[in-house]
C-alpha positions as CSV (number, residue, x, y, z in Angstrom):
1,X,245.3,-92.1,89.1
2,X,248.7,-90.3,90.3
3,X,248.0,-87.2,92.3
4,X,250.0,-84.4,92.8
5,X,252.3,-84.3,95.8
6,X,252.3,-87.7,96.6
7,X,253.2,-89.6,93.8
8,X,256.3,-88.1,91.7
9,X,258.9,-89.8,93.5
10,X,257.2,-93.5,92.4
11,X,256.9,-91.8,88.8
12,X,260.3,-90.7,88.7
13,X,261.9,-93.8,90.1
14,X,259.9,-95.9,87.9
15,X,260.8,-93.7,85.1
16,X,264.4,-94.4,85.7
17,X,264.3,-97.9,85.9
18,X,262.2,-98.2,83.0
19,X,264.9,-96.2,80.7
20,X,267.2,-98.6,82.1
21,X,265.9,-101.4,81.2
22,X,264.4,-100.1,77.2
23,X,267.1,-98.1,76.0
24,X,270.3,-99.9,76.4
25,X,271.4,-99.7,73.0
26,X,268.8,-97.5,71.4
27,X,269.8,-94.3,73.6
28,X,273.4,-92.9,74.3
29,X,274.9,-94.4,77.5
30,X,275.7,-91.6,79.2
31,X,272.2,-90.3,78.6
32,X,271.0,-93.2,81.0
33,X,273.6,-93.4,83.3
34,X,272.3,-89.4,84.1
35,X,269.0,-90.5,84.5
36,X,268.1,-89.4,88.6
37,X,265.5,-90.2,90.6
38,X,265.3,-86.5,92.2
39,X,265.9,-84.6,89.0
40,X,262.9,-86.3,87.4
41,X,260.5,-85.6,90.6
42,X,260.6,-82.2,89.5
43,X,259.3,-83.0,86.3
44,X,256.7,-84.8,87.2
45,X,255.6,-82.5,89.3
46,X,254.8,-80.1,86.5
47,X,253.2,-82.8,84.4
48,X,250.9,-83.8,86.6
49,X,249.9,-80.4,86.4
50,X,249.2,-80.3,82.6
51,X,248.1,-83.8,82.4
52,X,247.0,-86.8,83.9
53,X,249.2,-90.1,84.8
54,X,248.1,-93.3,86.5
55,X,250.5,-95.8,87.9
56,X,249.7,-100.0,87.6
57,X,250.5,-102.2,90.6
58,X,250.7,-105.8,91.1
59,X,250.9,-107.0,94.3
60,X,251.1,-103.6,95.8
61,X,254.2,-102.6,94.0
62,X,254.4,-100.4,90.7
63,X,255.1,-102.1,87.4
64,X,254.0,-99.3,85.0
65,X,253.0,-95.7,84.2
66,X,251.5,-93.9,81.9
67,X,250.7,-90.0,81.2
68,X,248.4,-88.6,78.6
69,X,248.1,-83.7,78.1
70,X,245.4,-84.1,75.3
71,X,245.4,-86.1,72.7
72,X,248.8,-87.1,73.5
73,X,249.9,-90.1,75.3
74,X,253.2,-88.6,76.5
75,X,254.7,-91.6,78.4
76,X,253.8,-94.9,78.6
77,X,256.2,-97.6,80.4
78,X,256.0,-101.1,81.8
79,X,258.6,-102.8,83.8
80,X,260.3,-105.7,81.4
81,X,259.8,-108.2,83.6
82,X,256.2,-107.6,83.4
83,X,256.3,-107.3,79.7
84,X,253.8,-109.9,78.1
85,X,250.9,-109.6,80.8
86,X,248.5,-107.7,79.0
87,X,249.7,-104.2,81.2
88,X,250.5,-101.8,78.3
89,X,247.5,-102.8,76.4
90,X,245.3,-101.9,79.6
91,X,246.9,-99.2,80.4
92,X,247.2,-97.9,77.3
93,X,243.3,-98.9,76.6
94,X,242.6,-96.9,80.0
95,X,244.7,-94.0,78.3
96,X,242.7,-94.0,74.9
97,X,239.3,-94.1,77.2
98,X,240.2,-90.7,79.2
99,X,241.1,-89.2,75.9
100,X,237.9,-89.9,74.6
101,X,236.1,-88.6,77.7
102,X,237.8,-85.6,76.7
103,X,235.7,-85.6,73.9
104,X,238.3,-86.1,71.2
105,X,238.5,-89.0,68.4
106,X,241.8,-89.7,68.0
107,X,245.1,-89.6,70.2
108,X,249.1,-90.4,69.1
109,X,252.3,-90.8,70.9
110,X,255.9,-90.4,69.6
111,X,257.9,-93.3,70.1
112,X,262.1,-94.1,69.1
113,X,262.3,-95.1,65.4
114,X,264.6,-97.9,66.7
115,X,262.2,-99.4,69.4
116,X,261.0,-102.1,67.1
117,X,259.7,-103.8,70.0
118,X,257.4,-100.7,71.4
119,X,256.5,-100.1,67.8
120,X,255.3,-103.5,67.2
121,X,252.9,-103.5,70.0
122,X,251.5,-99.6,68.9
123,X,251.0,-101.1,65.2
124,X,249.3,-104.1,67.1
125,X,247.2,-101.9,69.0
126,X,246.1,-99.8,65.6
127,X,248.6,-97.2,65.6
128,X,249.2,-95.6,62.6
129,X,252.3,-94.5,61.5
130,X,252.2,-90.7,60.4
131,X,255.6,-88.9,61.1
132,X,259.3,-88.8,61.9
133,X,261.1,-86.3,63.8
134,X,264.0,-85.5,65.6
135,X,263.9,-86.5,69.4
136,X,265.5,-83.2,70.2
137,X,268.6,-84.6,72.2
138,X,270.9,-81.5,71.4
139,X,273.8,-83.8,71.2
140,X,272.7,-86.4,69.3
141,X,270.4,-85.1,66.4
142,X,270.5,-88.5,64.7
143,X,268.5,-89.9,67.2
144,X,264.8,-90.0,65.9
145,X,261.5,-90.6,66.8
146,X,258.2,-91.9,65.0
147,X,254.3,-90.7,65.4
148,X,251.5,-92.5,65.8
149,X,248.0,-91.8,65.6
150,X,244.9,-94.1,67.3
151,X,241.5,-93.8,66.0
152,X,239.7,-94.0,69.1
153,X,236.3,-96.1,68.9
C-alpha cells in the first residue's frame, strides 16, 4: 500500500511516465508534454488522503499503480513494457477485493472512449459498459470518456 509522505513522488513520476507512454495519440500533445513530476506530488498527496493506492514492483522497481475513493477505481496504470504479465488484472483484482471489504457490491472506473486497448481488458475483466461523458479538459470538450461498472463477486 502507498502511504502518505513517503510515496507521492514514485506515484507521480510513475504517473508521468505512464501518460507518456498511453496517450500519444489519444490525448492532446501539449497536455502530455505538461505533465510534471512535482506538480503531480501534490496531488497525490491529497488522494492518498481520500483514498487508497498501492504501487506493484518487480525486482524492486515500480511498474504500476493503482488508486480506488469508494467504489471508484480512480487510476489504474501499468508500465507498457510490463503490459501482458498478468499486473493490471492483479492489481486491479486486489482493487475490486478492498472495495468489497468496504462492504460494497459493485465498483466502475471511467476510462478514454478511444483507449480501445484499456477497454478491451475492462470488458475482459467483466466491465460493463454504462455511460459516456466528457473528460472535462476545458480545452478540448471533444475528448470523452466511458464508464464501467464491475459486479464484484
Amino acid at each position: 500500500m502507498a502511504m502518505p509522505g513517503q510515496d507521492e513522488e514514485t506515484l507521480a513520476r510513475l504517473k508521468v511516465v505512464c501518460w507518456r507512454e498511453a496517450y500519444p495519440g489519444l490525448l492532446p500533445q501539449p497536455l502530455l508534454d505538461m505533465l510534471d513530476a512535482r506538480r503531480e506530488e501534490a496531488g497525490w498527496h491529497d488522494a492518498l488522503g481520500r483514498g487508497i493506492a498501492w504501487i506493484v514492483e518487480q525486482s524492486g522497481a515500480p511498474v504500476g499503480f493503482g488508486h480506488m475513493e469508494g467504489a471508484e477505481v480512480t487510476t489504474l496504470y501499468v508500465r507498457k513494457e510490463d503490459h501482458g504479465q498478468g499486473v493490471g488484472a492483479a492489481l486491479l483484482s486486489h482493487l475490486f477485493d478492498e472495495i468489497a471489504c468496504l462492504g460494497r457490491r459493485e465498483a466502475f472506473l471511467w476510462v478514454l472512449e478511444k483507449n480501445l486497448k484499456a477497454r478491451g481488458f475492462y470488458e475482459r475483466m467483466g466491465g460493463r459498459l454504462v455511460a459516456r461523458r466528457p473528460v472535462g479538459f476545458p480545452r478540448y470538450p471533444h475528448i470523452m470518456e466511458v464508464r464501467y461498472d464491475f459486479v464484484l463477486d
